[in-house]
Each structure stands twice: as C-alpha cells, then as structure tokens.
C-alpha positions as a Markdown table, in Angstrom:
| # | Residue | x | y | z |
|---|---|---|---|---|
| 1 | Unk | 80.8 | 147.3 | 14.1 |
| 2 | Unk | 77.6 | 148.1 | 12.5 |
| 3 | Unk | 77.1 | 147.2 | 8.6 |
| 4 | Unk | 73.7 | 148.6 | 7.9 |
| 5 | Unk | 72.2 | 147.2 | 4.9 |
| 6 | Unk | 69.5 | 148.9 | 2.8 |
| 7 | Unk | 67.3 | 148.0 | -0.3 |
| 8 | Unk | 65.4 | 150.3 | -3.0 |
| 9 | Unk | 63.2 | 148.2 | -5.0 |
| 10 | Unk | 63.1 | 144.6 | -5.5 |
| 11 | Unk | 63.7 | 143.5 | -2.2 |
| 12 | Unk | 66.6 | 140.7 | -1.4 |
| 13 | Unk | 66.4 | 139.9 | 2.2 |
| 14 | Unk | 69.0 | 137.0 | 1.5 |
| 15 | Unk | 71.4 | 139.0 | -0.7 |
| 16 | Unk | 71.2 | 141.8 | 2.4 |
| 17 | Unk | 72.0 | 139.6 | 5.0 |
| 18 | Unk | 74.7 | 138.0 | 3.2 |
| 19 | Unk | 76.4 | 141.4 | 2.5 |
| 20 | Unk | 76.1 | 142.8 | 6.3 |
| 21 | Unk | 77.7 | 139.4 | 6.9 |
| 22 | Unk | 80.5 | 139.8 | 4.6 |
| 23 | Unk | 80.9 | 143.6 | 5.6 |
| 24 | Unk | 81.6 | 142.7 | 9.3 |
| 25 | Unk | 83.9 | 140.3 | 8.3 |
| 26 | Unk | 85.8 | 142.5 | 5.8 |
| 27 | Unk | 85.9 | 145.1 | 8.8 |
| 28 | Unk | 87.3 | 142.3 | 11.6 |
| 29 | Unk | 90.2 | 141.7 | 9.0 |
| 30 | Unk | 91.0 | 145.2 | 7.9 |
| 31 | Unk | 91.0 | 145.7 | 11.5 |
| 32 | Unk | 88.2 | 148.5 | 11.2 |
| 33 | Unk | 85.9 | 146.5 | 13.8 |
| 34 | Unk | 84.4 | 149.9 | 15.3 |
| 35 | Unk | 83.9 | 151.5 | 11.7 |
| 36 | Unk | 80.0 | 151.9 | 10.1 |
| 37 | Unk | 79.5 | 150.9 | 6.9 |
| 38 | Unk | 76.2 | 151.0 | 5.1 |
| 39 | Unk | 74.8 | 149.6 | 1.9 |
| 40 | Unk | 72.7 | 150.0 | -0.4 |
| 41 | Unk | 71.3 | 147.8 | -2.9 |
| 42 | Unk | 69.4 | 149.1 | -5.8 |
| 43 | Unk | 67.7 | 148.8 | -9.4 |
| 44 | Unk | 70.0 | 149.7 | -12.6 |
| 45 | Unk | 67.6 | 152.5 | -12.9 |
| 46 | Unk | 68.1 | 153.9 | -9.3 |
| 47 | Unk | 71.7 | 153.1 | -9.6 |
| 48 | Unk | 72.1 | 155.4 | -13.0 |
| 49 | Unk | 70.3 | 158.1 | -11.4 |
| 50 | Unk | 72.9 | 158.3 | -8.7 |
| 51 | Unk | 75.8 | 157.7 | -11.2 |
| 52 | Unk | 74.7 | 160.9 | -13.4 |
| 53 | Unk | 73.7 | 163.0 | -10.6 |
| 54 | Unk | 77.3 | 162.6 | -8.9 |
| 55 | Unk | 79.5 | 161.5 | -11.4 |
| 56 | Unk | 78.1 | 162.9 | -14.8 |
| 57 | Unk | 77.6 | 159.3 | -16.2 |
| 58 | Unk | 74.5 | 159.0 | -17.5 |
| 59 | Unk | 74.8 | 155.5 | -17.2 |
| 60 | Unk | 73.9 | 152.1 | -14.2 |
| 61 | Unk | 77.0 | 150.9 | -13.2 |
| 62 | Unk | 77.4 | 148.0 | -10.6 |
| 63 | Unk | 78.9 | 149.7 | -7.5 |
| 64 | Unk | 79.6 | 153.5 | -6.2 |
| 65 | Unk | 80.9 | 154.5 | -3.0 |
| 66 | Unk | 80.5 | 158.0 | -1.3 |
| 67 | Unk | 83.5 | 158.4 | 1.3 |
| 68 | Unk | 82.0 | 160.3 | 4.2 |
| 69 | Unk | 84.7 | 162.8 | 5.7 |
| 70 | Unk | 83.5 | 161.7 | 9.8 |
| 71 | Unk | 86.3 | 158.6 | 9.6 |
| 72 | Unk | 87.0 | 160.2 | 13.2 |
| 73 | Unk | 84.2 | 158.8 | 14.5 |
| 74 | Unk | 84.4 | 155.6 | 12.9 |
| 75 | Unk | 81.7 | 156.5 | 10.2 |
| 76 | Unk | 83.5 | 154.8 | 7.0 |
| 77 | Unk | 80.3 | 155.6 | 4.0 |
| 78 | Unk | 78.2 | 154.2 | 2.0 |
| 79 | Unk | 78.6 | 151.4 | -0.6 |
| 80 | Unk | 75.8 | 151.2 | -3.7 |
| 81 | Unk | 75.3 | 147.8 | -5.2 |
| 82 | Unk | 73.4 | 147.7 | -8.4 |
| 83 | Unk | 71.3 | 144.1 | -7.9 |
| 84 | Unk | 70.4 | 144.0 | -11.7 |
| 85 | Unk | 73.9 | 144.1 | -12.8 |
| 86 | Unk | 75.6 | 142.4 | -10.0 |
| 87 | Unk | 73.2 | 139.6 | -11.3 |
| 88 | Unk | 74.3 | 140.1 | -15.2 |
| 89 | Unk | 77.7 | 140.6 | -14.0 |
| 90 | Unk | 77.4 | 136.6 | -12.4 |
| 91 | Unk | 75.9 | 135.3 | -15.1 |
| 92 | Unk | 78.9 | 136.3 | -17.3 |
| 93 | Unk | 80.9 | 135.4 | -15.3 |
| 94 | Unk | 79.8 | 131.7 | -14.0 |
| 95 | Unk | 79.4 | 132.7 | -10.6 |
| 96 | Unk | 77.1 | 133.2 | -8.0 |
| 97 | Unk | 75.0 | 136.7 | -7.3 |
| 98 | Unk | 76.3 | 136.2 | -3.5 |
| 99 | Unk | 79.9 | 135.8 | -5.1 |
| 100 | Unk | 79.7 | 138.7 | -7.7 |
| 101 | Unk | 77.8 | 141.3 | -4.8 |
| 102 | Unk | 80.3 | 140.3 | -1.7 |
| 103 | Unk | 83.4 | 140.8 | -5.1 |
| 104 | Unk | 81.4 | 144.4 | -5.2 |
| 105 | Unk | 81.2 | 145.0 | -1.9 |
| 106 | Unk | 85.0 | 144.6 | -1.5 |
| 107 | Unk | 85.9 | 146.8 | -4.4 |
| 108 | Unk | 83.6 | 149.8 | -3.2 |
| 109 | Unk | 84.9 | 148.9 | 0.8 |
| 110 | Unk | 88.2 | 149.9 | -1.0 |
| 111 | Unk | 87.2 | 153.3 | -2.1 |
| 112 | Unk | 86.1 | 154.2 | 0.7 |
| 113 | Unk | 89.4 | 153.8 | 2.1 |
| 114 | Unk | 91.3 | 155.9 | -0.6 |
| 115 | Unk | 92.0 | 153.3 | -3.2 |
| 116 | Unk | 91.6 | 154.6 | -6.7 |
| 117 | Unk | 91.8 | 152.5 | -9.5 |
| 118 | Unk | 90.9 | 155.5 | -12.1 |
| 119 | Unk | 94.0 | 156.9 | -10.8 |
| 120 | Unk | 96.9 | 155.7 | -12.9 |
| 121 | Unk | 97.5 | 152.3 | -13.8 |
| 122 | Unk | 100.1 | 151.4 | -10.8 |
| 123 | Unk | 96.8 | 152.3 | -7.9 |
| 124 | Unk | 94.9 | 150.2 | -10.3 |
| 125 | Unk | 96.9 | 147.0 | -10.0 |
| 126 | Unk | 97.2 | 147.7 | -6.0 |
| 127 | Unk | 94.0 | 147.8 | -5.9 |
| 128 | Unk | 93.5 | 145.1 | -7.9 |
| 129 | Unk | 96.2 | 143.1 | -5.6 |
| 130 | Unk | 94.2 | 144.3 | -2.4 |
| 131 | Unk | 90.7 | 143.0 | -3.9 |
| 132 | Unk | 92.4 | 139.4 | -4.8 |
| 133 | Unk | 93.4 | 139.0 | -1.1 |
| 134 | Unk | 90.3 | 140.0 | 0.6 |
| 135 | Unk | 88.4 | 137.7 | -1.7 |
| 136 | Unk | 90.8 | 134.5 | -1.0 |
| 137 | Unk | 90.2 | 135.6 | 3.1 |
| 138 | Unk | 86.5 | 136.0 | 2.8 |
C-alpha cells in the first residue's frame, strides 16, 4: 500500500513521514490496503495557485484532493496539504501541526472516496460523522 509523500518548498521531513504513516494506517482501516495514495505538502502560495487554477478560488486553502478515475487499479489520488495553514489552523485551534495535518489528511482521504461536504448539508454531517471516527481510530 504505497502512500507517497511529496514536498514543494519548505521542506518537513518529520511532518512527511508522519502523514505516509497515518495514510497507511487510514488505508489498513478503510480496508483499502492495496490502494496508492500520494501527498503533497505545499506553501499557501503554491496551494492558491492550485486552488484558482482548478477550482476558480483565487484563494490558499488548507487541503484539496484530485480523485483520479484508475480506482481499478488501486490508484486512489492525490491529497494537497497547505503546511502554512495547517500550521495557523493548529495554532487556533490548540493543537499540534501533526494533529491538524493527519485531521487534513483524513478529510481530503474522504474526497477522494466520493464524500462531499459542499453537497448539501445531510453529506456534510456524514462526512463530518466519518472524519470524527477515523480521528478517534487513528
């Protein structure tokens, strides 16, 4: 089960291994063992780039996932983690960059698997349910 973990910028050896860890343990428990996931972890400015070129928002945000349509062969996508504001986000918040980027991970792993919290409000809570137990598990 390969997580394959990539960094644009600032580099975060640490922060990278921690994630591939937490991605092949996400996959053992949703059962995807033999899927490929890879990561990315970027700069705000790399990561707004990527938000306006594919979603029109001309603005960072701290995670995007691209689906990849070869879920036949086991090939999952790729999850992008803004570093910068995974590490604003944890300093709201009380926690841990580790904590806030594995939180990230988990919510973009989710996407890639259809859930949609932009949706309607009902996909938004099972998302929201789904993200709560993966983080108790992990």
């Amino acid at each position: 089960m390969p997580v394959i973990v990539g960094a644009r910028g600032r580099r975060a050896p640490a922060l990278a291994a921690r994630l591939a860890r937490t991605g092949r343990r996400l996959l053992r428990g949703l059962h995807l063992g033999d899927a490929e996931l890879s990561l990315l972890l970027v700069s705000d400015g790399e990561m707004r780039a990527l938000n306006r070129r594919w979603l029109g928002r001309d603005r960072p945000t701290d995670v995007l996932s691209f689906p990849q349509d070869d879920r036949d062969h086991g090939i999952l996508g790729d999850v992008v983690i803004s570093v910068d504001t995974a590490r604003r986000q944890a300093a709201e918040q009380g926690t841990t960059v580790g904590r806030e980027t594995d939180r990230l991970l988990i919510h973009g792993l989710l996407h890639l698997l259809g859930y949609d919290h932009e949706r309607s409000a009902a996909e938004a809570r099972r998302m929201q349910r789904r993200e709560r137990t993966l983080a108790r598990w992990l």
